[in-house]
PAVO-593575 format. One record per residue: residue in three letters; x, y, z of N, C-alpha, C in turn. Coordinates in pm, whole numbers, plus 50000, padded with zeros to 5 digits. Example, Ala and Ser with C-alpha at 12.3 -4.5 7.8 and 13.67 -1.06 7.14 Angstrom:
REM PAVO-593575
("ala",(51319,49431,50780),(51230,49550,50780),(51320,49670,50780))
("ser",(51285,49775,50708),(51367,49894,50714),(51290,50003,50787))
//
This chain:
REM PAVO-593575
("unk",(40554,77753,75759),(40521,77750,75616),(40520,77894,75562))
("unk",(40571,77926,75459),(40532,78053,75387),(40489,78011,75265))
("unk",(40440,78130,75198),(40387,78120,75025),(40477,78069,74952))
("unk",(40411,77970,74879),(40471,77878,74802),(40499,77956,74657))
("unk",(40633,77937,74584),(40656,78061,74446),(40650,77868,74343))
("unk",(40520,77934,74261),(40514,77857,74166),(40527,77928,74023))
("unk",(40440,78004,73975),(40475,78084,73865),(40463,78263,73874))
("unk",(40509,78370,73850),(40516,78518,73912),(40491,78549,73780))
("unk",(40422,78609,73715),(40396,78733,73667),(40348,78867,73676))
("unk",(40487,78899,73646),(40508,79050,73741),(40611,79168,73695))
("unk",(40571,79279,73704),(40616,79397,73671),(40811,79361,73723))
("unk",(40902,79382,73609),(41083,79359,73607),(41121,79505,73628))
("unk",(41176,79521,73722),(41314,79607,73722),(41429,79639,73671))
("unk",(41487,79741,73576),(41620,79695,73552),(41717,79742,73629))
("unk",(41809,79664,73716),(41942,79771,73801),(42037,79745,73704))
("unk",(42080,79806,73678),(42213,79815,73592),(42370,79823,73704))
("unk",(42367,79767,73801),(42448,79752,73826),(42532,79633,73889))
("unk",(42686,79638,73876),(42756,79531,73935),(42765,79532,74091))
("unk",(42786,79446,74143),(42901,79399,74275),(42747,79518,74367))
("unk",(42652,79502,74355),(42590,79550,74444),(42564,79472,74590))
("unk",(42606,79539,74686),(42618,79481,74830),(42505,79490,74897))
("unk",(42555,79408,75042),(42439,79400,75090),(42407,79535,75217))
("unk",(42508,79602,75211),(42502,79751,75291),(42438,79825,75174))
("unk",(42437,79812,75012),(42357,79915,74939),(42157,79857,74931))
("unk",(42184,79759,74995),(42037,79695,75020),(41966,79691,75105))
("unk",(42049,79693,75208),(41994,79708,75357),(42093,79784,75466))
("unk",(42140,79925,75467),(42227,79994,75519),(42244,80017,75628))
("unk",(42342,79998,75656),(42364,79972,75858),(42297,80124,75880))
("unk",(42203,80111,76002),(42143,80224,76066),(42225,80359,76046))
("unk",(42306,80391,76075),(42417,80479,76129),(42419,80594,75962))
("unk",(42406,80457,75866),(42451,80549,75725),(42350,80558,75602))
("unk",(42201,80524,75684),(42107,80537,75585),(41996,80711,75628))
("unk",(42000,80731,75536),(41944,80865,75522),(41797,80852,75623))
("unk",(41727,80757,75660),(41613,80749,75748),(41658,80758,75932))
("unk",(41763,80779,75907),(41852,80763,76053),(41756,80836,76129))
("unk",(41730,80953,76119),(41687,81102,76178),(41590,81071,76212))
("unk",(41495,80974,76174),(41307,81007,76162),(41298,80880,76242))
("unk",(41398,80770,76227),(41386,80606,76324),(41439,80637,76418))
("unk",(41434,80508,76475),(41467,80447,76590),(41530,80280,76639))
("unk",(41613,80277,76664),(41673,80148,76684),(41621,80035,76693))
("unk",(41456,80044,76773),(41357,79932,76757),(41277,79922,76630))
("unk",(41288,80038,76597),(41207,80024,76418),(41291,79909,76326))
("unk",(41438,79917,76356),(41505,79794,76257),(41404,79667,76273))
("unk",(41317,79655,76361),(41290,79464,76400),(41166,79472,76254))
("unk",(41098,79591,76288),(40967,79601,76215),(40982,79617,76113))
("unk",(40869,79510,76008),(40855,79493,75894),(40825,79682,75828))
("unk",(40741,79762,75877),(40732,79857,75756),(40869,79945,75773))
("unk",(40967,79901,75851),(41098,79935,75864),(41177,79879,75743))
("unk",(41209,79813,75721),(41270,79765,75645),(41233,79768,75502))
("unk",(41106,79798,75484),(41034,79859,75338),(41082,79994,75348))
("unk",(41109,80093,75471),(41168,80176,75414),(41350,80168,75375))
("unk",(41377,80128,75456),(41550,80094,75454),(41599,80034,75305))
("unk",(41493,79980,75233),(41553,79890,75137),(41629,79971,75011))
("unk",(41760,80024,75008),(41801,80071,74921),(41795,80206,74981))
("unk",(41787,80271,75106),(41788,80364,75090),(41840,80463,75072))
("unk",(41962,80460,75070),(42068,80578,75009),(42049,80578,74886))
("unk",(41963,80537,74801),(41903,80544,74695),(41741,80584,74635))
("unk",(41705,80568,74769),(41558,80557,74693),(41510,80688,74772))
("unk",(41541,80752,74838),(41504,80863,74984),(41637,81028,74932))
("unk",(41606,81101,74934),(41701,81217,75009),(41657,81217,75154))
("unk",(41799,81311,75198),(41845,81356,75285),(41721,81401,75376))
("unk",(41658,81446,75315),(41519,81530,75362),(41453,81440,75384))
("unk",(41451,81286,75335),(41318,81217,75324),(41243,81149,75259))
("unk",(41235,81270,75131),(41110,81242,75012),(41185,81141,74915))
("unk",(41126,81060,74859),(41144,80953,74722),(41224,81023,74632))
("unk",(41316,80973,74566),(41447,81046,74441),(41354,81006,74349))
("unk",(41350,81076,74249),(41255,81040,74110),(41335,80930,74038))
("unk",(41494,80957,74023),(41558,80925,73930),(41639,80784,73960))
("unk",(41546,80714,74076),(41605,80594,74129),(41470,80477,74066))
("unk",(41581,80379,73977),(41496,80324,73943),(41293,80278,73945))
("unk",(41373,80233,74092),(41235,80171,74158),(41117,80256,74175))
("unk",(41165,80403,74228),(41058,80495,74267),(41030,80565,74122))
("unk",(41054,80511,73972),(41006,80515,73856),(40826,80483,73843))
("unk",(40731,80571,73812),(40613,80494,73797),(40587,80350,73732))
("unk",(40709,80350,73630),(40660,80244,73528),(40734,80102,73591))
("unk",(40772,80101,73750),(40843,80016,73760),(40807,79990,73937))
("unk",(40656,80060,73929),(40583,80057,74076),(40566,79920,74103))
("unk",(40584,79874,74190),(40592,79766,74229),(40646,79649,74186))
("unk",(40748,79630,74139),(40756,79528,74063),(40848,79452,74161))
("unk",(40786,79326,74144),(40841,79178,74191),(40951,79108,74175))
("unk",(41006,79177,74043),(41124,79117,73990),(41232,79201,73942))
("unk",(41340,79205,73973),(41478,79219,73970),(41549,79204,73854))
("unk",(41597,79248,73788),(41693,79209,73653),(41866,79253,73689))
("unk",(41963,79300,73750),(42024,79313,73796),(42191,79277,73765))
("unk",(42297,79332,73791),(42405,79316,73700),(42479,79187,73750))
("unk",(42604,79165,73773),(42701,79067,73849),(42716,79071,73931))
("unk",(42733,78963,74036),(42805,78976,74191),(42671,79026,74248))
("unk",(42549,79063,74248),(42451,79102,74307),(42415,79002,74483))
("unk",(42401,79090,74583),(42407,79045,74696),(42584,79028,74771))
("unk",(42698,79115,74712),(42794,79059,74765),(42849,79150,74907))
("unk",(42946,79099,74977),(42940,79197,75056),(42936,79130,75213))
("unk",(42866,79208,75290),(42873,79087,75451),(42769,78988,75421))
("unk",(42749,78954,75527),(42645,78838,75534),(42492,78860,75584))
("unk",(42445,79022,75609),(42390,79047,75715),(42197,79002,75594))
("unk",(42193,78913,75662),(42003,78891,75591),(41932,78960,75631))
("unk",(41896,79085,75687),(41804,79215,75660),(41772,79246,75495))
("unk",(41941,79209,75416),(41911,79282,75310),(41822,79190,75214))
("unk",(41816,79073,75273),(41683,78964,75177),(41567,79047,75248))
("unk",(41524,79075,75362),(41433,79083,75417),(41353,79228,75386))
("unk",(41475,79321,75362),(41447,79447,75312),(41399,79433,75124))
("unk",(41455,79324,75096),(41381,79292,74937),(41240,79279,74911))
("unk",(41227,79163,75040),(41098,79089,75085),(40924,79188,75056))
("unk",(41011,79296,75192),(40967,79415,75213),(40878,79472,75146))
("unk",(40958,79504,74998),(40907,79602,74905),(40846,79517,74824))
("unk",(40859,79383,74800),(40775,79294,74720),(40858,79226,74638))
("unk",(41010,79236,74640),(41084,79164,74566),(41092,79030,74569))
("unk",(41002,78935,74472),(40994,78781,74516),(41110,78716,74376))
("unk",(41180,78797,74291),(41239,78717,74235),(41345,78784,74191))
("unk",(41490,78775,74198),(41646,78844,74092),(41708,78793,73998))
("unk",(41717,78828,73917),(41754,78734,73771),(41934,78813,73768))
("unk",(42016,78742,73767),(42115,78845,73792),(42253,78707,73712))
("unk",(42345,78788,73639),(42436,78667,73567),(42538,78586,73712))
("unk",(42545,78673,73835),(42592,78577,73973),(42555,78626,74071))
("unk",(42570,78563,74211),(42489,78665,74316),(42637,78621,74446))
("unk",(42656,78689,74494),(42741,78687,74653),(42688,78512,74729))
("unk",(42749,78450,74705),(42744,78317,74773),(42636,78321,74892))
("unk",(42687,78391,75009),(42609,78408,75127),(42465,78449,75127))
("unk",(42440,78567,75017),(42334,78604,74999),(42208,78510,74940))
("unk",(42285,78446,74836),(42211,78368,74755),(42123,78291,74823))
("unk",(42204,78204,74953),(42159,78118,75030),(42036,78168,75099))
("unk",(42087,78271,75126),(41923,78344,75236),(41855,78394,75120))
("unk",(41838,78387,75009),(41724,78409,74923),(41628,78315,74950))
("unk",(41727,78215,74900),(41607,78069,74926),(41565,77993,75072))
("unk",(41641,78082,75151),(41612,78110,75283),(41436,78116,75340))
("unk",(41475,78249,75286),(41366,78342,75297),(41193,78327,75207))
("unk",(41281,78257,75090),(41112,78233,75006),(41168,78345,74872))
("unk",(41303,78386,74832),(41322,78432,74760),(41349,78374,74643))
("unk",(41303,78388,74503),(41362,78291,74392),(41515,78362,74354))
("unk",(41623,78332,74331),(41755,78364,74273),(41772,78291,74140))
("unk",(41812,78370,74035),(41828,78281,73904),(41912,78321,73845))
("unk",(42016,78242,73816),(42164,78311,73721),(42156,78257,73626))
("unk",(42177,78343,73550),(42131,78319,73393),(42290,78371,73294))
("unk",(42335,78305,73185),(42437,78326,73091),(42452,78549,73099))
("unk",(42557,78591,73118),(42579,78714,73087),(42425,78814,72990))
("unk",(42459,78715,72854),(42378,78704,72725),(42275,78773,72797))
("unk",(42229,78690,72823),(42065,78678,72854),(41987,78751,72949))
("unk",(42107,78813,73053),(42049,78877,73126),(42023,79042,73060))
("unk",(42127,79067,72974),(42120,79152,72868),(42020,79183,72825))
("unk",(41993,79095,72778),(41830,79076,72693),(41760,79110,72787))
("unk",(41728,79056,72900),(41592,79058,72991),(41641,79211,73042))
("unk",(41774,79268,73087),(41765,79419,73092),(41700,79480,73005))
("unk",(41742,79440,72857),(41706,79559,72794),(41524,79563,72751))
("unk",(41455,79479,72738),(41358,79489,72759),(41295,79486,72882))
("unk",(41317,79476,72965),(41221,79532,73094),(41273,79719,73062))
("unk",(41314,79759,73014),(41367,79922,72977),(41301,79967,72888))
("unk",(41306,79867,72756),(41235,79919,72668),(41092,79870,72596))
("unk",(41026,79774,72655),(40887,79701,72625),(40791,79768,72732))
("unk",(40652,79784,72635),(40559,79913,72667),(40544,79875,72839))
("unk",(40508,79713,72813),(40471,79716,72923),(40585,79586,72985))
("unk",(40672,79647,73090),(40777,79516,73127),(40744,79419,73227))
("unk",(40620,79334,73169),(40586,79221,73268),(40667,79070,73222))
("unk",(40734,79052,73289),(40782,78887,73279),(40703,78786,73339))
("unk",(40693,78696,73302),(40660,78581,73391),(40753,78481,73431))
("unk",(40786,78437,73560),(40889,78307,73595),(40820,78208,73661))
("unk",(40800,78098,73583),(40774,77994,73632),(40857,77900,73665))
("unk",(40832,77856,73828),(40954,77764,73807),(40855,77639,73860))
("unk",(40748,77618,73779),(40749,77442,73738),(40833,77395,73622))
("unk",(40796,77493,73517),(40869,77448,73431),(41014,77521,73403))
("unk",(41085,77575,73495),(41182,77653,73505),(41208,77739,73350))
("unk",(41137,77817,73331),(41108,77896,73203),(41063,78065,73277))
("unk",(41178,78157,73208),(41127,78319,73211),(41065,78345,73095))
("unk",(40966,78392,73071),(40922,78460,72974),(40903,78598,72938))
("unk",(40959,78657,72840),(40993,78810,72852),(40881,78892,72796))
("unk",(40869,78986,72791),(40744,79062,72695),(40723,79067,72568))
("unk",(40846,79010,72474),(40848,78971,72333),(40811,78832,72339))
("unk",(40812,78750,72446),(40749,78593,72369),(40865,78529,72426))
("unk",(41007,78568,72371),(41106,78480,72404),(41097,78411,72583))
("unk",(41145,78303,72561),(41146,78216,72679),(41324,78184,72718))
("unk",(41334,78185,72818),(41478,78166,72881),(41475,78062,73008))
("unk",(41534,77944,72932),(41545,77814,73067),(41630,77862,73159))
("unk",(41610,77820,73312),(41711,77817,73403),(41704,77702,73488))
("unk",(41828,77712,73564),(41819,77557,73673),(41810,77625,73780))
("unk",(41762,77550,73908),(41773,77591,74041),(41804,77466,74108))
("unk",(41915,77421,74173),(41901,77286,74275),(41753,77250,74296))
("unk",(41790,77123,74286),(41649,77018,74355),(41586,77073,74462))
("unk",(41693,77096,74576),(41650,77156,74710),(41586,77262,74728))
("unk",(41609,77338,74703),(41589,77491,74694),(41472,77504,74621))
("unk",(41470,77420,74477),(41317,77427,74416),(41203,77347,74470))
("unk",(41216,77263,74527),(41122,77181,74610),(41054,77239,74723))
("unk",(41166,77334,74784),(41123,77398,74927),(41046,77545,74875))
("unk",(41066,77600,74742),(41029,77719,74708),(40870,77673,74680))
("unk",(40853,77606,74564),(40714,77517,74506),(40651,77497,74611))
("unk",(40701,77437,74725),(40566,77389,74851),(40654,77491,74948))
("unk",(40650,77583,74946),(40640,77669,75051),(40693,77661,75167))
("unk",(40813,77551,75173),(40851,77506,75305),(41031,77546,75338))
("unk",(41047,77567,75491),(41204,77606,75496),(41252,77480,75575))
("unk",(41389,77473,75621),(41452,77385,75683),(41417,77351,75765))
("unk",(41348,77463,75866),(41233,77385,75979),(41174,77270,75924))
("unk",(41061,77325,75859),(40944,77258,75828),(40977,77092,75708))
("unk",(41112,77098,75685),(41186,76994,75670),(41165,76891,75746))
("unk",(41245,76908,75820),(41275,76838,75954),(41174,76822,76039))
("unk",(41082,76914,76091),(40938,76806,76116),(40872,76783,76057))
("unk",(40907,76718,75928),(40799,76608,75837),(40877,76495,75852))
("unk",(41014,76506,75919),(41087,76378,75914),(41102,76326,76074))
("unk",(41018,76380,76108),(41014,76403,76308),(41026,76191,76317))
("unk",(40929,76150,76257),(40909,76002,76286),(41015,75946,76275))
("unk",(41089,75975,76135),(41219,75906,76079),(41328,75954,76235))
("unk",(41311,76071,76257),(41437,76098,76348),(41416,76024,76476))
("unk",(41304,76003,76522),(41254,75998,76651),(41301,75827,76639))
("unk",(41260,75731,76536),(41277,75625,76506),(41454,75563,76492))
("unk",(41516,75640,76449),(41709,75662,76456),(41694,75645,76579))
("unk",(41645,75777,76664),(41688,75787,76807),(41684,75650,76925))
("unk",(41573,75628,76870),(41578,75503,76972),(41627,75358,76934))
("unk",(41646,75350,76780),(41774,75240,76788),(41885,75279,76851))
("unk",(41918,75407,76759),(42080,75456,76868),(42123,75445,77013))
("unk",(41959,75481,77081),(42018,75441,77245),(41949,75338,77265))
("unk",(41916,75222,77201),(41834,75102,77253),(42043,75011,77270))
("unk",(42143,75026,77145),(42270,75002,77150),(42347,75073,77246))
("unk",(42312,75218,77251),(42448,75319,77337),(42313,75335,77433))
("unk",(42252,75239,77547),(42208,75267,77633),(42271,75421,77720))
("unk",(42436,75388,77753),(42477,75485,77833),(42467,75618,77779))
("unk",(42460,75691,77636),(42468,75772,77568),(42332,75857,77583))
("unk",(42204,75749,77656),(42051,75835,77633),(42070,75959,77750))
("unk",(41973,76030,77732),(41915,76139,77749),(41907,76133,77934))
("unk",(41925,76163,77995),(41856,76148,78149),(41719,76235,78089))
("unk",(41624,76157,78179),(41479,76201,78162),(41447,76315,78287))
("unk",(41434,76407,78262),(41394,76568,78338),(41320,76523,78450))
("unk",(41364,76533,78611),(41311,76479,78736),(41354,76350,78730))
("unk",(41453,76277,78699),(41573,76173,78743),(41653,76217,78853))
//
């Protein structure tokens, strides 16, 4: 089970950019500026990957935090949510870079499309993904930039963003994906709530294909 995402209100990000990958999110060891100071077992660990997240962006060479990278902005300390350009998540397949989101506290990306593969391990992971009309994501950029204070709220009971002017912006998310986000549950935890139903298949199936069962362990 993980934390269930019912409604977030929370400090927005704006990235202004397209076709961002998943090597600019989570950068193979070899080409992220923290190379020098880690270690190959640090990739497994969680405060690893809070640093890795973006880091050819968020770190110099030396180390220290870039001022002029969004995130490490004061007015955009911590924030939960993502506003972000096209194609966001595209690139390999490698899910560190959900995990490196995770990390820093990123529980939601509002973005007009996201990299197929990626998308999937959002909602993987307990991440909300929301593609929203070009339009609109416009809008929610430009005020998380320019409203005093850029807190959104996303609720997805009632699948409604709400921006810092009032305006509200519907979105859809599959049935699936919103069901498992709301109660907190992944594909595991699917599948053993349906343990009875399966267990119950199983033994019609070989009560007919006797020859097909299982040899029982010490037969």
């Amino acid at each position: 089970m993980r934390r269930p995402f019912t409604a977030l209100a929370a400090t927005a990000a704006p990235l202004r950019w397209n076709d961002v990958n998943t090597d600019d999110i989570a950068p193979a060891f070899a080409s992220s500026p923290l190379a020098g100071r880690t270690d190959r077992r640090g990739q497994t660990d969680q405060e690893r990957y809070h640093e890795n997240a973006f880091a050819a962006y968020r770190w110099t060479d030396s180390g220290s935090l870039r001022s002029d990278f969004v995130l490490n902005q004061p007015r955009y300390e911590g924030a939960q949510i993502l506003v972000a350009g096209s194609n966001f998540g595209c690139g390999s397949s490698r899910e560190t870079a959900v995990w490196c989101l995770d990390a820093i506290g990123v529980r939601c990306i509002i973005a007009p499309s996201f990299g197929d593969i990626f998308y999937g391990n959002c909602f993987q992971n307990g991440l909300l993904a929301i593609t929203l009309a070009p339009a609109d994501v416009e809008e929610l950029m430009r005020q998380a930039e320019s409203a005093p204070v850029p807190t959104f709220t996303v609720d997805l009971r009632t699948s409604l963003i709400s921006a810092p002017d009032a305006q509200q912006f519907a979105f859809e998310v599959g049935d699936y994906h919103r069901e498992a986000l709301l109660n907190g549950i992944d594909e595991i935890d699917l599948t053993m709530s349906r343990l009875d139903a399966i267990q119950a298949y199983e033994t019609r199936y070989y009560r007919v294909r006797p020859w097909l069962a299982p040899i029982a362990s010490g037969t």
